[in-house]
C-alpha positions as CSV (number, residue, x, y, z in Angstrom):
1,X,-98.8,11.8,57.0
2,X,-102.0,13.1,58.7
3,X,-102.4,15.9,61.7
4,X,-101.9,13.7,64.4
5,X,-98.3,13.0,63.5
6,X,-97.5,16.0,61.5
7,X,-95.9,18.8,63.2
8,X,-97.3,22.0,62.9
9,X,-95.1,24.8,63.8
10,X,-96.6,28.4,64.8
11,X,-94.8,30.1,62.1
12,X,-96.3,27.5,59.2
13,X,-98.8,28.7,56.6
14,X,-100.5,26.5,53.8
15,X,-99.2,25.3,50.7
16,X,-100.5,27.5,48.3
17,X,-101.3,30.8,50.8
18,X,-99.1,33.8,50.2
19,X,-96.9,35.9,52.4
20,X,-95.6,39.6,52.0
21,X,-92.8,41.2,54.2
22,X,-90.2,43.5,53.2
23,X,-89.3,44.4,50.0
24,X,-92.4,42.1,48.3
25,X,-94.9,43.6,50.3
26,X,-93.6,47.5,49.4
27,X,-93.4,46.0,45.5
28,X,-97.0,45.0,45.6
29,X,-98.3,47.9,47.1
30,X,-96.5,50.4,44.6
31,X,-98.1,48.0,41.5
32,X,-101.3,48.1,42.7
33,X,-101.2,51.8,43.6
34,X,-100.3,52.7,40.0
35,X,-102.1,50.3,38.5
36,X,-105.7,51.7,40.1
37,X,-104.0,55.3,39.4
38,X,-103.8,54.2,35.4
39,X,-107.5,52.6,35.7
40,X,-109.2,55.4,37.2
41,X,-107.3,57.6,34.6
42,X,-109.1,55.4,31.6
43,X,-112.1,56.0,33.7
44,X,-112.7,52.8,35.7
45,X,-114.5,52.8,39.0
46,X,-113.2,50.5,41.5
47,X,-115.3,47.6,42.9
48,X,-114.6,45.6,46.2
49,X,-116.4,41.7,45.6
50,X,-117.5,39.5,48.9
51,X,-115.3,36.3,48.8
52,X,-118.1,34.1,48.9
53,X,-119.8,33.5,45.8
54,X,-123.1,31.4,44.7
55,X,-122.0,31.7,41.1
56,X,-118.2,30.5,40.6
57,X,-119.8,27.3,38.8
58,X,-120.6,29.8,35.9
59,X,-116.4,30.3,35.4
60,X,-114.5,27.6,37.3
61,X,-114.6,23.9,37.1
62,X,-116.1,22.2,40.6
63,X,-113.0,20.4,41.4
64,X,-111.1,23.7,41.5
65,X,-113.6,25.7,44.3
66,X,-113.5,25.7,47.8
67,X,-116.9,24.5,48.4
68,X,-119.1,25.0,51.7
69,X,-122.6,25.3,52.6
70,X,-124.2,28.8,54.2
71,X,-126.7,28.7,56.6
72,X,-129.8,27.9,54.8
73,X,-127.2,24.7,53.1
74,X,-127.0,26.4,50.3
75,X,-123.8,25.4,48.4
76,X,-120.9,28.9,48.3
77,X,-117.8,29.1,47.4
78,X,-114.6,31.2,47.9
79,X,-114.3,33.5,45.0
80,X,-112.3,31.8,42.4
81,X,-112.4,34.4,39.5
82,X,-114.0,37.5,39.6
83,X,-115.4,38.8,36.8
84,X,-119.0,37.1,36.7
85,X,-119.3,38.2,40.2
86,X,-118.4,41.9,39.3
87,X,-120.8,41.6,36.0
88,X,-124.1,40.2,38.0
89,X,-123.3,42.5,40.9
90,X,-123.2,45.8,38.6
91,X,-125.2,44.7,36.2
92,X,-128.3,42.9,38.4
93,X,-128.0,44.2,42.2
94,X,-126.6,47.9,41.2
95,X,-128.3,48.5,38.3
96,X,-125.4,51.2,37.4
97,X,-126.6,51.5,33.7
98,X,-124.3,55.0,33.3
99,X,-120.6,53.1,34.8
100,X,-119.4,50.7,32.1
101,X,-116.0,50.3,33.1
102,X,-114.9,48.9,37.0
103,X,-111.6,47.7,38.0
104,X,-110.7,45.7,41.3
105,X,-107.6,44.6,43.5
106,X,-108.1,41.3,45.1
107,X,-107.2,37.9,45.4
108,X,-108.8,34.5,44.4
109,X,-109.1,31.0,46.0
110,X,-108.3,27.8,43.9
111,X,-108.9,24.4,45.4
112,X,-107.2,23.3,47.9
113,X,-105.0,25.8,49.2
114,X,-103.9,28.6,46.4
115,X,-104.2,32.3,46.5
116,X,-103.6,34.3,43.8
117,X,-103.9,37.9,44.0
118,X,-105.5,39.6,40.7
119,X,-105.5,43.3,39.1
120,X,-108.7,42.9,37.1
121,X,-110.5,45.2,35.2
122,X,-113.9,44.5,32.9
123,X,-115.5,46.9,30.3
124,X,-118.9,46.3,30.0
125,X,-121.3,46.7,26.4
126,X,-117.8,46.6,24.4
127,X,-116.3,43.7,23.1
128,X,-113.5,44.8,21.8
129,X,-109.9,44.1,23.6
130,X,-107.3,46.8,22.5
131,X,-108.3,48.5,25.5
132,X,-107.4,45.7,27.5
133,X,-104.1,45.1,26.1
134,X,-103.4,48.9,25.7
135,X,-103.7,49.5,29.6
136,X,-101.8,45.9,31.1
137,X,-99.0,47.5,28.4
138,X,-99.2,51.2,29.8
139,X,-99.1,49.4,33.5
140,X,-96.1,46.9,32.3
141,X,-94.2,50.2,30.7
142,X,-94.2,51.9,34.3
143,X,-92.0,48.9,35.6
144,X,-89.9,48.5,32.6
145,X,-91.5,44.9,31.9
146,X,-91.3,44.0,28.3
147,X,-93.7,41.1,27.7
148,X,-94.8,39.2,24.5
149,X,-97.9,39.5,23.5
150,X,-100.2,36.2,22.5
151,X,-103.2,36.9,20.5
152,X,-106.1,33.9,20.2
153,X,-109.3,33.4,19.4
154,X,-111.5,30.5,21.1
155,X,-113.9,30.4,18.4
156,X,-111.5,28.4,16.6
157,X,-110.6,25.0,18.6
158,X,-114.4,25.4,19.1
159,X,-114.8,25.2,15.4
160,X,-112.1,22.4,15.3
161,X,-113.5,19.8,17.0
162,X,-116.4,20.4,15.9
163,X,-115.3,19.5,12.1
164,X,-113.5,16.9,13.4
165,X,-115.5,15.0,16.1
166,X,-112.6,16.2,18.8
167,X,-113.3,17.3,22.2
168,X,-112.4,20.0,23.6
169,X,-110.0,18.5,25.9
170,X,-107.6,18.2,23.5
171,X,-106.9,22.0,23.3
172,X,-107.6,22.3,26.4
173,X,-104.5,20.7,27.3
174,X,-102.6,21.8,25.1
175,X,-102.2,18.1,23.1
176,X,-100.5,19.6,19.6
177,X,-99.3,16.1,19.3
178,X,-103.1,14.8,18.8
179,X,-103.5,17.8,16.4
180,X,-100.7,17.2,14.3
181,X,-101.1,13.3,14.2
182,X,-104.1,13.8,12.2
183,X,-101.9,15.0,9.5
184,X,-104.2,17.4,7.7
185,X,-102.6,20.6,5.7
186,X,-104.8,23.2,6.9
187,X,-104.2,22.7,10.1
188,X,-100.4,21.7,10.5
189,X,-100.4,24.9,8.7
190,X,-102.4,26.4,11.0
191,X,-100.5,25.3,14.3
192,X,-97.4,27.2,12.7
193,X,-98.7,30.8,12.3
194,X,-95.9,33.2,12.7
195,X,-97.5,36.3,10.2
196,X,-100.6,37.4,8.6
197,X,-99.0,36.4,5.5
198,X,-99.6,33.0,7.4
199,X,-103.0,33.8,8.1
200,X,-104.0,34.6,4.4
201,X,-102.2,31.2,3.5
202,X,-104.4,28.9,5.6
203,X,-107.4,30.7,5.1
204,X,-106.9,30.0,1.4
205,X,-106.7,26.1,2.5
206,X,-108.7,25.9,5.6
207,X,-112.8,25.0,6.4
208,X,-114.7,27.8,5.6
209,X,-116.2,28.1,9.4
210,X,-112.9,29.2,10.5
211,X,-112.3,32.3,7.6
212,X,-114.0,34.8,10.0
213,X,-112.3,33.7,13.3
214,X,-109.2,34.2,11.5
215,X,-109.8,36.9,9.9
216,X,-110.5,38.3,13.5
217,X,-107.0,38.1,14.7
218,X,-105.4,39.2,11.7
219,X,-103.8,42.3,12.1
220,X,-104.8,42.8,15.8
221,X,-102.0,44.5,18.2
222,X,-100.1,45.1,14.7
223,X,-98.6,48.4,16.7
224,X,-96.8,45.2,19.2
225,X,-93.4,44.5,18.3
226,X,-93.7,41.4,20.7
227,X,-96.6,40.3,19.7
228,X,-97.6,36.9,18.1
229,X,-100.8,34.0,17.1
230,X,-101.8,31.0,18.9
231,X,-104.8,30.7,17.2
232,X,-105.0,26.9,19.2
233,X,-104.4,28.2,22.5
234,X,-108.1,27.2,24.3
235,X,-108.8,29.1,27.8
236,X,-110.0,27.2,30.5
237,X,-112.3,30.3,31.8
238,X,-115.9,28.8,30.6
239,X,-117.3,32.3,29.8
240,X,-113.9,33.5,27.3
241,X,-115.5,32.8,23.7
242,X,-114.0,35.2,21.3
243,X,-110.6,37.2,21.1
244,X,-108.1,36.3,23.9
245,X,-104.8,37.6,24.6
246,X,-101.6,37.1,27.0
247,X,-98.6,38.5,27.9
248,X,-96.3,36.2,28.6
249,X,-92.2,36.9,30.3
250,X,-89.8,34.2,30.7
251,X,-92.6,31.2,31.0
252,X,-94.7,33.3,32.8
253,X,-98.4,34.7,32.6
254,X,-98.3,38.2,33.8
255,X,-102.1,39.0,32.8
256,X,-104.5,37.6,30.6
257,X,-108.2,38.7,28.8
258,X,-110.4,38.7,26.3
259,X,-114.0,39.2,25.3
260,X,-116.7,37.0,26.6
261,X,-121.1,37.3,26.9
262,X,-122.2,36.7,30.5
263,X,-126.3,37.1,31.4
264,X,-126.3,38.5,27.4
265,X,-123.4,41.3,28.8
266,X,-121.1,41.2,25.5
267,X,-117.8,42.6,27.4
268,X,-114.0,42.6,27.6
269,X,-111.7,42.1,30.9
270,X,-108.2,41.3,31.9
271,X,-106.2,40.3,34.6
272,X,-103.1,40.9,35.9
273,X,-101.6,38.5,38.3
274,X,-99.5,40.3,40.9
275,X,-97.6,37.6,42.1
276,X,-96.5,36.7,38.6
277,X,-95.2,40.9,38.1
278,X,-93.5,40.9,41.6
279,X,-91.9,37.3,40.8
280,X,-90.4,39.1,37.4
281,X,-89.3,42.1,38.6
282,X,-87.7,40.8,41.8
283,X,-86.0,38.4,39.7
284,X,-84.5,41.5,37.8
């Protein structure tokens, strides 16, 4: 049905577009007010991004931006993830060599109509993630939310496909049936990691390209009792190559991060997606 039959009412709003009243808008402003009060306590300096961005092709796929031209026809786009703006912007127009660590509150914009409001954070020069996961968990614990934990590395579907002639696709959408099909030890093996016991096992059986990678994960988080390996798991975030984690609550992503190289920036970041937290602890 197109616009010259559809009705329009005054009150409607897009697919996709969010609306807080009430109770939800009160729940999202007390998570963001503690989560920014838990940031600035781990030292993070909080950063404000313009919604338009030249550089979203960096992160997102094309068919996923909202696309326009600006007045000299240059092609923009509504922000659709934040961190490679909030690295380039610190790192290229501020020049802040002395602030490693900046957190913002905002939302993003997925093609055609979604909004998705973020609690992000990015540590810049420092690769490692437990102080990603050790923050989304000390933000979690002041709402009672108990989440699992998924620990990944994206070095290793990389490294898959590559010994098998695979692309990426595959892992990307999550086809195990593809993977299992090909009927290979190591790597039925592989999809079925519960331990590091497990670990150890398809090391001892596996390619050698993938000992270090999986060595990587091993142990990580071991002070989690939720915590657990999907060393298939492939993000779709182009600039995620390394150590990637979730926490995940009744089939839901509440926040996701890992460690990634943009402009030769070796960093770590996370998100938390608000709508996800206020969903899970309405539901409660």
């Amino acid at each position: 049905m197109n616009l010259d039959t559809q009705k329009i009412y005054e009150h409607d709003i897009p697919d996709g577009s969010k609306l807080y009243f009430g109770a939800s808008a009160k729940l999202k402003r007390e998570i963001e007010a503690k989560a920014a009060e838990i940031l600035e306590k781990n030292e993070f300096s909080e950063i404000i991004t313009p919604y338009f961005s030249h550089h979203q092709r960096q992160s997102v796929k094309p068919e996923n931006l909202i696309r326009f031209g600006d007045k000299q026809n240059l092609e923009i786009a509504l922000r659709s993830d934040s961190t490679i703006d909030v690295v380039r912007i610190t790192t290229k127009r501020l020049k802040d060599s002395d602030t490693k660590r900046w957190f913002y509150i905002q939302p993003v914009f997925k093609h055609p109509t979604s909004e998705i409001y973020q609690i992000g954070a990015e540590i810049l020069g420092d690769s490692s993630i437990m102080p990603c996961i050790d923050i989304v968990s000390e933000i979690f614990r002041e709402f009672g939310i108990s989440a699992h934990l998924q620990i990944s590395n994206i070095q290793i579907p990389k490294i898959i496909c590559q010994l098998l002639n695979l692309p990426i696709s595959v892992f990307e959408n999550g086809r195990l049936e593809v993977i299992l099909g090909l009927n290979l030890p190591w790597l039925n093996r592989l999809a079925n990691i519960k331990s590091d016991a497990d670990i150890d096992a398809v090391i001892a059986i596996a390619p050698s390209e993938l000992k270090e990678p999986l060595n990587s994960i091993k142990g990580l988080a071991s002070n989690y009792d939720k915590r657990i390996y999907a060393p298939l798991y492939y993000s779709k975030m182009r600039y995620y190559d390394k150590l990637f984690f979730r926490f995940l609550c009744d089939n839901s992503i509440l926040s996701s991060g890992g460690s990634y190289e943009i402009d030769g920036n070796i960093s770590a970041g996370f998100a938390i997606f608000s709508d996800a937290v206020i969903e899970n602890l309405r539901s409660k």
